[in-house]
N, C-alpha and C positions, 0 to 999 in steps of 0.2 A: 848427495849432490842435488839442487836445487833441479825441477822439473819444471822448464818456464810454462810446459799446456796445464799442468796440475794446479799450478800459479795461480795462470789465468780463471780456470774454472772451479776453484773451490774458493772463496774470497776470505777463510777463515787461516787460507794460508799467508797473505799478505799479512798479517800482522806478527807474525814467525819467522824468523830466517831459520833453513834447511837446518837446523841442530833443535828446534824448538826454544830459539831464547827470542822471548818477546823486543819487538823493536820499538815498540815505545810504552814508556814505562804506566802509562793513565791506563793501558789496555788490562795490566791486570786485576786481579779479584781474587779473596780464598776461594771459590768455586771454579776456577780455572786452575788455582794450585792443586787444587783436590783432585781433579778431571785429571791434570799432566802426572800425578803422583799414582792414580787406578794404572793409567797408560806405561809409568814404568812400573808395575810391578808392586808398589809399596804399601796397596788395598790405602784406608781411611789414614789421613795423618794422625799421627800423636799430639801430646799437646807437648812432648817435648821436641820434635818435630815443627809446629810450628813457632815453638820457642828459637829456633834455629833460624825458620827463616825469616821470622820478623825478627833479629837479630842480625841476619844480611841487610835486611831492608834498611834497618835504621843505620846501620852502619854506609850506606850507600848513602842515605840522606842528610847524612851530616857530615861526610867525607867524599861524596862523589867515587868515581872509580879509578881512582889514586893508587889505590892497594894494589901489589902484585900480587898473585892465587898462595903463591908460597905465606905471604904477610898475613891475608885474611885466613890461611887456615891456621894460621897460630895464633892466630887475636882471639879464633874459633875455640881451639882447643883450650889456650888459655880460662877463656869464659868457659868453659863447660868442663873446666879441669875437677872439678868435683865430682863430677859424673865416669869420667875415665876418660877425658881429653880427647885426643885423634882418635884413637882406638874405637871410642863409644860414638863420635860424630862418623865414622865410619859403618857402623850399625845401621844406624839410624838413616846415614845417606850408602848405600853400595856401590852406585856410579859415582861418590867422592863427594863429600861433603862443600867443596866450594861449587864444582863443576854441576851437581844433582840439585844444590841448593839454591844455586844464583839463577836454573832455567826455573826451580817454583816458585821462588818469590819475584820472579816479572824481573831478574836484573840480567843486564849484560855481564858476561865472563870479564876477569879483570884483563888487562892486556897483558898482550900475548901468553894467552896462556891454554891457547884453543890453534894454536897455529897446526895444519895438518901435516905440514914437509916435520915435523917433530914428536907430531902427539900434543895428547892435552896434559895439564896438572890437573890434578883432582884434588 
């Protein structure tokens, strides 16, 4: 739950809504993926790791956020079906490969797929 004095007085929060997905997309950088990637737990990204999320990305930039979470993790696994599909982007992401992936690489969640009266998709 968003803390509006914490808001107020850290200004590195304003660019974050309370789940850490960046709200606007020019604010990120691989050294904030990096930083958010230490914070969950994931130590230094891989390079198949960032194969992933500049894979979100471009996928975002030449489709906007169209995708439902269910659609983009099968476009996901598809593309990394050589690797072991869902299974292996599950590795790779532990909090979920859409949901772990879209807060690194600076994207918004697709819709509705973060609703809390439900749960998320991952």
């Amino acid at each position: 739950m968003l803390d509006i004095n914490k808001s107020i007085h850290d200004p590195a929060l304003s660019i974050q809504d309370p789940e850490g997905n960046l709200y606007d997309l020019p604010h990120w950088s691989p050294e904030l993926a990096q930083g958010l990637a230490l914070k969950d737990g994931l130590g230094d990204l891989s390079s198949m790791q960032w194969r992933v999320i500049h894979s979100l990305r471009t996928t975002y930039q030449l489709q906007g956020n169209t995708q439902s979470a269910h659609r983009r993790l099968r476009s996901l696994a598809k593309e990394f079906a050589t690797e072991g599909g869902g299974r292996y982007l599950y590795r790779l992401f532990p909090q979920g490969p859409v949901s772990q992936g879209c807060r690194l690489a600076g994207l918004p969640l697709p819709a509705y797929s973060g609703d809390a009266s439900f749960g998320s998709f991952s």
